[in-house]
N, C-alpha and C positions, 0 to 999 in steps of 0.2 A: 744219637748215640746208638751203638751196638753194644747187646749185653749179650751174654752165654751162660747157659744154665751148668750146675753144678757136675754133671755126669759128662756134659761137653767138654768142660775142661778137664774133665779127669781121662777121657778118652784123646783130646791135645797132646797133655802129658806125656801118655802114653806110645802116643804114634812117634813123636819128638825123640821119644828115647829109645824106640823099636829100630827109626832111622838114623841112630847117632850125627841126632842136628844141635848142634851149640843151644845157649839159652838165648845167642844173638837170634834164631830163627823165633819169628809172632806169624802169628795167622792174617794173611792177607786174604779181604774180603770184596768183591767187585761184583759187578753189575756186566753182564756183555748183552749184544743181541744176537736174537738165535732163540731154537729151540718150539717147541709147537704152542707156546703163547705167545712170543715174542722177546721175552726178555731171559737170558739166562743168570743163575750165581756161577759165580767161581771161585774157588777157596783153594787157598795152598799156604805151603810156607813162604814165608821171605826171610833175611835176614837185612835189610838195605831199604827202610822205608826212603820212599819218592820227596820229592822237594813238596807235592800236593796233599798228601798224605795225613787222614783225619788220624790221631792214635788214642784209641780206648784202652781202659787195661781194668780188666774184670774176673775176680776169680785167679788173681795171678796171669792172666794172658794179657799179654798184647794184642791188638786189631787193628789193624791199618786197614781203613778203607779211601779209596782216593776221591775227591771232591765230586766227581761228576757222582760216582755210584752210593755215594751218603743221599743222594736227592730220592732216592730210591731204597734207603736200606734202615732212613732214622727210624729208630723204633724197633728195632727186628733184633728177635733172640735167637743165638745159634741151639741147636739143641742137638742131639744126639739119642737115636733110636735103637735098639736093638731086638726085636720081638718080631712077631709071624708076618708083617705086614710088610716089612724091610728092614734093613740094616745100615746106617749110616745119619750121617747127620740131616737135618734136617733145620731150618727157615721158619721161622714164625713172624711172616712180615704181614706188619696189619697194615703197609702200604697195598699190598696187592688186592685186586678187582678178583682176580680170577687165577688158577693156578693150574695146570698141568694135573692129571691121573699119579706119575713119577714125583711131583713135587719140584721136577730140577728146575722148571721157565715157569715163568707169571708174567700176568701184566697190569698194569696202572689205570 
């Protein structure tokens, strides 16, 4: 399961309706490689979940993450940062060994 803390979804909300996206659009959450530990996130809208397709719904959102990238992602809260250190969401996967300076790659 993917969960998402309270101020992530309120920043969801908010981008959703900054970009006049339907309420069909949820937070697609994946797994790529790449990046300077090996494994990247990637997060965007969708509106069209995949035939593979995990779908969590927390805090009113939707998450679709797709079967290979949950082997990688159970457990982990989306969060959202906004303070001196960065700005943007942020990953609290307690799969990860090890994680990037940036935050964007980790690895297992």
């Amino acid at each position: 399961m993917v969960t998402i803390t309270d101020f992530a979804a309120s920043k969801i909300k908010d981008l959703k309706e900054k970009e006049g996206l339907s309420t069909d659009h949820n937070i697609r959450v994946a797994v790529e490689g790449g990046g300077c530990s090996g494994l990247m996130y990637d997060l965007q809208f969708s509106a069209e979940p995949q035939p593979s397709d995990m779908i969590f719904e927390d805090k009113g959102i939707k998450i679709m993450v797709d079967k290979k990238s949950i082997l990688y992602l159970a457990g982990t809260e989306l969060d959202f940062s906004d303070g001196l250190n960065g700005k943007g969401f942020q990953f609290k996967n307690p799969n990860a060994s090890r994680t990037c300076g940036c935050g964007e790659s980790f690895s297992v």
